[in-house]
C-alpha positions in Angstrom: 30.2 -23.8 -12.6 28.0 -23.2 -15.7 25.1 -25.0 -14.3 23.4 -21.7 -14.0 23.6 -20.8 -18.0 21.7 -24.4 -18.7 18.3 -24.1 -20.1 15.6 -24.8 -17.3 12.7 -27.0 -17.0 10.7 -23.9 -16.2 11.6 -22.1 -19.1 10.1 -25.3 -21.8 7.0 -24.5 -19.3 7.0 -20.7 -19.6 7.7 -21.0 -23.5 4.6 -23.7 -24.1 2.3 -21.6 -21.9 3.3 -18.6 -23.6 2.6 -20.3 -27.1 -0.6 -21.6 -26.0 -1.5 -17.8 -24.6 -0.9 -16.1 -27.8 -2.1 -19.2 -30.3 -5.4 -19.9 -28.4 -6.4 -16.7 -26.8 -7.5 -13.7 -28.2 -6.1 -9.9 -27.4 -9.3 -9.3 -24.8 -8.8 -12.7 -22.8 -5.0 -12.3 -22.8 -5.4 -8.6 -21.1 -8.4 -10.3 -18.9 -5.6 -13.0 -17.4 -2.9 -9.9 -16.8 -5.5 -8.4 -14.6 -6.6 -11.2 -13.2 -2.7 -12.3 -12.1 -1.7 -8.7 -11.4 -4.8 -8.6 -8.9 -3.5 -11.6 -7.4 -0.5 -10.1 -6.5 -1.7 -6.4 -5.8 -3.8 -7.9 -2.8 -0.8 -10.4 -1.6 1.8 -7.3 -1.6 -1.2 -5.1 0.2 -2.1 -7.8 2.7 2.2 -8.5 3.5 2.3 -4.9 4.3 -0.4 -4.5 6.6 0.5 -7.6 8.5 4.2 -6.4 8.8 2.7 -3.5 10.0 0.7 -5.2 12.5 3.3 -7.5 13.8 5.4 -4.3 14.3 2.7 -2.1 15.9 2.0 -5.4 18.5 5.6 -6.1 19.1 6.2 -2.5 20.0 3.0 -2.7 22.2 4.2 -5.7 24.0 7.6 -4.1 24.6 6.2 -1.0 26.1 4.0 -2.9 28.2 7.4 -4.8 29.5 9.4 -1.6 29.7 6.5 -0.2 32.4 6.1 -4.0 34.5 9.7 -3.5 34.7 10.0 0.2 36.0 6.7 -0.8 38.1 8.8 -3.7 39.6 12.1 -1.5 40.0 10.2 1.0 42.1 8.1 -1.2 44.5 8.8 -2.4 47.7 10.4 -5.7 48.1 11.1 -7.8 50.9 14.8 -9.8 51.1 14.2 -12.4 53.1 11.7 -14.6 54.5 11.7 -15.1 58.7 10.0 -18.7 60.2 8.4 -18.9 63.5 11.7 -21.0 64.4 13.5 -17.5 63.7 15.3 -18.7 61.1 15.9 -16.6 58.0 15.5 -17.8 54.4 16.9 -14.4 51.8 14.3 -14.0 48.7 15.9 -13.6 45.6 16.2 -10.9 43.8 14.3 -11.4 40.2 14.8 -8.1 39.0 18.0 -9.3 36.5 15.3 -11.5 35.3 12.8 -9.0 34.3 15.0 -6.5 33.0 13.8 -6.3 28.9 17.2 -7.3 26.9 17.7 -6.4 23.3 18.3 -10.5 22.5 14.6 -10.6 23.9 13.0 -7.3 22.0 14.9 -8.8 18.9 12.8 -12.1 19.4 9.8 -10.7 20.2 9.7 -8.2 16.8 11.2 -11.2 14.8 8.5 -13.5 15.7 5.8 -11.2 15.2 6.9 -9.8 12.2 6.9 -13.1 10.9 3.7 -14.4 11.9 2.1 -11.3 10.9 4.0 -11.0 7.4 2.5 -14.8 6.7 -1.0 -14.3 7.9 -1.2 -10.9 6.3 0.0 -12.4 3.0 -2.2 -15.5 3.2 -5.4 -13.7 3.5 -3.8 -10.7 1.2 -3.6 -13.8 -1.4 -7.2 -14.9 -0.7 -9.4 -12.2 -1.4 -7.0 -11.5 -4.6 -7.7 -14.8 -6.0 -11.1 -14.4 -5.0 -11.6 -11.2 -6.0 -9.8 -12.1 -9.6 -12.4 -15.2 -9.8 -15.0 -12.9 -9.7 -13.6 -10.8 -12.4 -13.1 -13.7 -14.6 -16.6 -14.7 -14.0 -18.3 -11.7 -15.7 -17.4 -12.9 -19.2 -18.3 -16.5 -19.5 -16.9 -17.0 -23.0 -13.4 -15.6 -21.5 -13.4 -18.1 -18.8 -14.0 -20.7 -21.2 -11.6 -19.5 -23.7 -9.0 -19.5 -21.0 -10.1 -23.1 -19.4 -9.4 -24.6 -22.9 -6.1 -23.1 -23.1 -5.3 -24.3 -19.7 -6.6 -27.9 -20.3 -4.4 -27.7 -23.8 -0.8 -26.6 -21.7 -1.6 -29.3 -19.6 -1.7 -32.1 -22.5 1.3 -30.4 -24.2 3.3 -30.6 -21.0 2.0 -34.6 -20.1 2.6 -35.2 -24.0 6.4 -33.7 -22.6 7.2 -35.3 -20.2 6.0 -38.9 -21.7 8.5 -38.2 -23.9 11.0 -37.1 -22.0 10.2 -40.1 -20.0 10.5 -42.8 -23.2 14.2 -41.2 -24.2 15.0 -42.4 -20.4 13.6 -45.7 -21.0 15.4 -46.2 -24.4 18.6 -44.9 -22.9 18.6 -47.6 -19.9 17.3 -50.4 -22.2 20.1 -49.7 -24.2 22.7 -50.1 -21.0 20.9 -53.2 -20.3 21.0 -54.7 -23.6 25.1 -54.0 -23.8 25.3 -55.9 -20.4 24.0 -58.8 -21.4 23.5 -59.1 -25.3 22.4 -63.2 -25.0 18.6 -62.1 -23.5 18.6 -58.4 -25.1 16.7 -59.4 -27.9 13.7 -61.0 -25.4 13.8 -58.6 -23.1 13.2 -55.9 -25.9 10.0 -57.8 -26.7 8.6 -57.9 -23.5 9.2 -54.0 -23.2 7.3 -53.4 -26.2 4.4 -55.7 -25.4 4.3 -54.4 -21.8 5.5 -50.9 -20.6 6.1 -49.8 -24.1 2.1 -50.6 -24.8 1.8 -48.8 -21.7 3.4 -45.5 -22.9 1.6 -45.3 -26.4 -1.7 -45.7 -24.2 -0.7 -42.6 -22.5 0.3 -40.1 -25.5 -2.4 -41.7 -27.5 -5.1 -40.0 -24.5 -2.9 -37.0 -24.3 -3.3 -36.7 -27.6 -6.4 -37.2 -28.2 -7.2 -34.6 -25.2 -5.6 -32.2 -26.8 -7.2 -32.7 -30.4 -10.9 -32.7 -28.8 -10.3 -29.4 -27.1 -8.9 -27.9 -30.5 -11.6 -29.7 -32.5 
């Protein structure tokens, strides 16, 4: 029950991004990647409201255009039955129940076009933002750059993460292993080391050395 008071995943992201914002990025580029991000989601929040409203304004189309088959149906002439050369009589149906507009059907019909508009306005609402905030990134070039570097340095601190995270897990299950059977824990201990334990210092060795020539 106190799962939700334990400390994220997300929030070690947020916290080493933020670092990296205010440690490697200047005042200007900082305010440059609000924009950028609040662009991003001005145009998404614009383009979900106009395709809401467009799925409305064609569900309510539709329905009037059902409302006035119907009535056109209800008033018509129709014939009841159908009479063979033979003289024998066959009664037609009446399909009228079938046509009548139901509020289960008007329910479906604004549901699924709400839906489909509320996606395809957001999608393309999210497009021309992130378009729109690449060009704005574009106009300083030293900006972009500043703000590449930063990226490229969040992304070695968080691989430099999760190795470790990742060589605690294989500690902790070498050390189950090596309780279970003590008479080959010694061996396989120097097997790990010479094998996957090469393996991991080969990884945060280029992590790190990622991250020192983008500092450098």
């Amino acid at each position: 029950m106190f799962a939700i008071f334990r400390a994220h995943p997300h929030d070690d992201l947020a916290r080493i991004g933020e670092e990296h914002m205010q440690s490697d990025l200047n005042v200007h580029d900082r305010e440059r990647l609000r924009r950028a991000a609040a662009k991003v989601s001005t145009y998404a929040a614009i383009g979900s409201l106009l395709g809401l409203g467009l799925g409305v304004a064609t569900a309510m189309r539709i329905r009037s255009n059902r409302l006035a088959l119907y009535d056109a149906f209800r008033v018509v002439s129709r014939p009841t039955e159908l009479v063979f050369a033979n003289g024998r009589r066959e009664p037609i149906p009446n399909l009228e129940p079938y046509l009548r507009p139901t509020l289960w059907g008007d329910a479906a019909t604004f549901g699924a076009f709400m839906t489909g508009g509320l996606f395809l306005g957001g999608e393309t609402g999210f497009l021309t933002g992130t378009a729109a905030a690449g060009r704005m990134m574009n106009k300083d070039p030293e900006s972009r750059r500043r703000i590449e570097d930063a990226f490229r340095l969040f992304q070695a601190d968080v691989l430099r993460r999760q190795l470790e995270l990742l060589e605690r897990r294989r500690k902790g299950e070498r050390k189950k292993i090596g309780t279970g059977s003590a008479g080959i824990g010694e061996r396989e201990e120097g097997e790990w080391e010479e094998g996957e334990g090469g393996e991991w210092e080969r990884l945060k060795r280029q992590a790190s050395g990622l991250a020192s020539s983008l500092r450098g």
